[in-house]
C-alpha positions, -999 to 999 in steps of 0.1 A, spaced: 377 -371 137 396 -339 129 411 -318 154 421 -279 155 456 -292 148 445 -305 119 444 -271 104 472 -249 118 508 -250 113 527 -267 141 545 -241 161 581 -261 156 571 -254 117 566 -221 117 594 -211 139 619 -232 117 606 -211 84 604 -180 105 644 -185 113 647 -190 73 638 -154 70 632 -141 35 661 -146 12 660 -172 -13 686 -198 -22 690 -233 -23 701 -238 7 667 -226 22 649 -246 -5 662 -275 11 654 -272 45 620 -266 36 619 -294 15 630 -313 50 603 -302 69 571 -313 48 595 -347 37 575 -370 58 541 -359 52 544 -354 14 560 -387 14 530 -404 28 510 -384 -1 532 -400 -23 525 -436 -12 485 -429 -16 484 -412 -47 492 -427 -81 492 -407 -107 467 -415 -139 490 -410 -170 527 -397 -169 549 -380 -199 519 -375 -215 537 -349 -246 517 -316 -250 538 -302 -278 573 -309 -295 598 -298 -272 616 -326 -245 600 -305 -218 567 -304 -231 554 -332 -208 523 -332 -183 510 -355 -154 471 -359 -145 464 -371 -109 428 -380 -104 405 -397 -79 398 -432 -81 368 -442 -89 356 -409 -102 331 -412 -126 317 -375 -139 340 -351 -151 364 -335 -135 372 -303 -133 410 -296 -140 434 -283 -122 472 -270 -140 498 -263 -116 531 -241 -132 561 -250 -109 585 -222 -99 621 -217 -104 630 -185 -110 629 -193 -148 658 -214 -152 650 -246 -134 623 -268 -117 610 -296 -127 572 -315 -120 582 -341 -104 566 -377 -102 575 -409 -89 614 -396 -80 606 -368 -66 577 -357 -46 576 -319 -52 559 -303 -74 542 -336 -81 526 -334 -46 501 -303 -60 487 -325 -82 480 -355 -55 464 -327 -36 441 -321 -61 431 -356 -67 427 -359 -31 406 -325 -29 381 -344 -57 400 -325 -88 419 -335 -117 453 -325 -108 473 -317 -144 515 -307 -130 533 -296 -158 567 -290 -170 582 -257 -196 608 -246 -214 636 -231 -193 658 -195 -198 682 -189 -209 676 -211 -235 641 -200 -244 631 -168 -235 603 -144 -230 574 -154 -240 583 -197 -240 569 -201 -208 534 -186 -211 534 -198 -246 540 -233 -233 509 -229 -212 490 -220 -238 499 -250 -255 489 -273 -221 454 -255 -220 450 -263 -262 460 -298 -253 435 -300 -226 406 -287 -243 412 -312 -271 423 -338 -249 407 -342 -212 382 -352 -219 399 -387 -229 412 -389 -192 378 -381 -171 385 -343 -171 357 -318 -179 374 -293 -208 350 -266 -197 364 -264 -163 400 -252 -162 423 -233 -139 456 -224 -141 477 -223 -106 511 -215 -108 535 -207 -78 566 -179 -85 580 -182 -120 550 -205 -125 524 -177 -115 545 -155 -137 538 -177 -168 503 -181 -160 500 -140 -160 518 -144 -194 492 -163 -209 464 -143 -195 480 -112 -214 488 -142 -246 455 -146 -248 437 -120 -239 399 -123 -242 401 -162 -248 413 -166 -216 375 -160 -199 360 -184 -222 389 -213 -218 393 -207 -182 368 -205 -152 397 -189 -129 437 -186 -122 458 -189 -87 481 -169 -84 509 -174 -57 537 -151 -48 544 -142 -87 557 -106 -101 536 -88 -123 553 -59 -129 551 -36 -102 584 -36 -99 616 -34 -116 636 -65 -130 666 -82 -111 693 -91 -131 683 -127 -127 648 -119 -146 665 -107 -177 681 -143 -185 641 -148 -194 626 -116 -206 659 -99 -223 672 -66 -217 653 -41 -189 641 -16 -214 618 -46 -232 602 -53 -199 577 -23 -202 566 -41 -234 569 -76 -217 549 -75 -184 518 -89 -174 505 -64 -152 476 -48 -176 466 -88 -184 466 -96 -146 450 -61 -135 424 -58 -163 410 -97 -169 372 -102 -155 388 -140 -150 387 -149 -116 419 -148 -95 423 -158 -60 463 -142 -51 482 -146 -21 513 -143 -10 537 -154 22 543 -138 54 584 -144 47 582 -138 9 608 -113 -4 597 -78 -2 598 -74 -36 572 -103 -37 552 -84 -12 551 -54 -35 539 -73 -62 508 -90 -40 500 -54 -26 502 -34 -61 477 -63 -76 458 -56 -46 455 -26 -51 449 -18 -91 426 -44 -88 406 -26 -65 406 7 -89 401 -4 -116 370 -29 -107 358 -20 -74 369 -50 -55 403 -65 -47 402 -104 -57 401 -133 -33 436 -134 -18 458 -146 16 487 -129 31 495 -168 45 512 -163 80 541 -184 90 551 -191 54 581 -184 29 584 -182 -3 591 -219 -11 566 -230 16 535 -217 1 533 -243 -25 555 -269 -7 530 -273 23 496 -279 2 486 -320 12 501 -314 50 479 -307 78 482 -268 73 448 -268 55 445 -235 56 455 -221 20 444 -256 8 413 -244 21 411 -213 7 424 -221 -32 393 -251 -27 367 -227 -16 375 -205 -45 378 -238 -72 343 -248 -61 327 -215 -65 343 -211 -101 340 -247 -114 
């Protein structure tokens, strides 16, 4: 039987992240990595993943895992998670490492395909690799999925920082298309382009005066795709900004903000870290949204 404690984060939890404050580094990465080890662990050893490597284009990175249920037998619908790493590193994980990897076992275990991809890092490929490299994962699954027991017809992209920035990228890539691939996009603590580049942005999209040109805020803003957006209580201002001026032209230009969380007791690294702990709560919310759209 489930308990309330089943669904909040434990108050040693959220006073270790609170004491991380907002800055990110690696150092920070790390201990939050410590504190979900155990339970992602245990994810690990219950979840094996349905194909590995699988190649979505030509490039060494262009690789992708699906996680499903066992013993599913309709079609699934698909979920693609975009790892973070500030454009120049991250990876998705698997058998060697849990994170990353862990999203998709979440989704399995939530009754989705899980689909945990990796992209072409900056410098080496810049502006727009990464959103074209998602492009090329939703191609592949259209064509492909169905092979594997997921339903082609029911896709949505999830990405997490850099990850939710390549998955604006393809929104404004492919513009219309994107409604009639798609049935919806998560979107955690990404930039948009509310506001101005850090230096560490321009390894990926160039020079600051390109970025007006570059940005996905119009794609994000304007598409009638669904989005469910949220960001952490401990994210970087400038993260917070970004959530809040969605938020906000969202709401002008269509009436409505879109589903979103401001997730207490959570960092930047934490928000997709935690998902397949007990802290079901944005678990909860990204599933609620999933099965309305799917």
């Amino acid at each position: 039987m489930m308990t309330t404690q089943d669904h909040i984060l434990p108050d040693a939890r959220r006073e270790a992240i609170a004491a991380l404050g907002t800055v990110l580094n690696p150092g920070v990465l790390d201990a939050v990595r410590r504190l979900y080890e155990e339970e992602q662990q245990a994810l690990a050893a219950a979840t094996s993943p349905h194909a590995v490597d699988i190649a979505y284009g030509a490039h060494e990175r262009h690789r992708l895992d699906l996680y499903r249920p066992e013993g599913a037998d309709a079609p699934l619908p698909v979920l693609v998670f975009v790892h973070g790493g500030g454009f120049l590193m991250g990876d998705k994980g698997g058998a060697e490492s849990w994170i990353n990897a862990h999203v998709g076992r979440w989704a399995a275990a939530s009754g989705f395909m899980g689909c945990v991809i990796n992209y072409r890092l900056a410098p080496d490929n810049i502006w727009p690799s990464g959103s074209e490299d998602v492009a090329a994962v939703v191609d592949w699954l259209k064509a492909n999925v169905a092979a594997h027991g997921g339903d082609p017809d029911r896709i949505v992209l999830m990405g997490t920082s850099a990850g939710a920035v390549h998955v604006a990228g393809y929104l404004r890539l492919a513009g219309e298309r994107a409604a009639r691939d798609l049935r919806g996009a998560v979107l955690l603590s990404g930039l948009y382009g509310y506001t101005p580049l850090d230096e560490r942005d321009t390894l990926y999209y160039g020079d600051r005066a390109d970025y007006a040109d570059r940005k996905p805020l119009e794609a994000v803003a304007g598409t009638a795709l669904p989005l469910f957006v949220a960001c952490a209580e401990y994210d970087p201002p400038r993260f917070q900004a970004e959530f809040l001026g969605l938020m906000r032209d969202r709401l002008e230009r269509h009436g409505t903000m879109p589903r979103g969380a401001i997730m207490s007791g959570h960092n930047h690294y934490s928000m997709a870290t935690h998902l397949g702990t007990r802290d079901r709560r944005l678990a909860d919310e990204i599933r609620a949204f999933l099965r309305d759209h799917v």
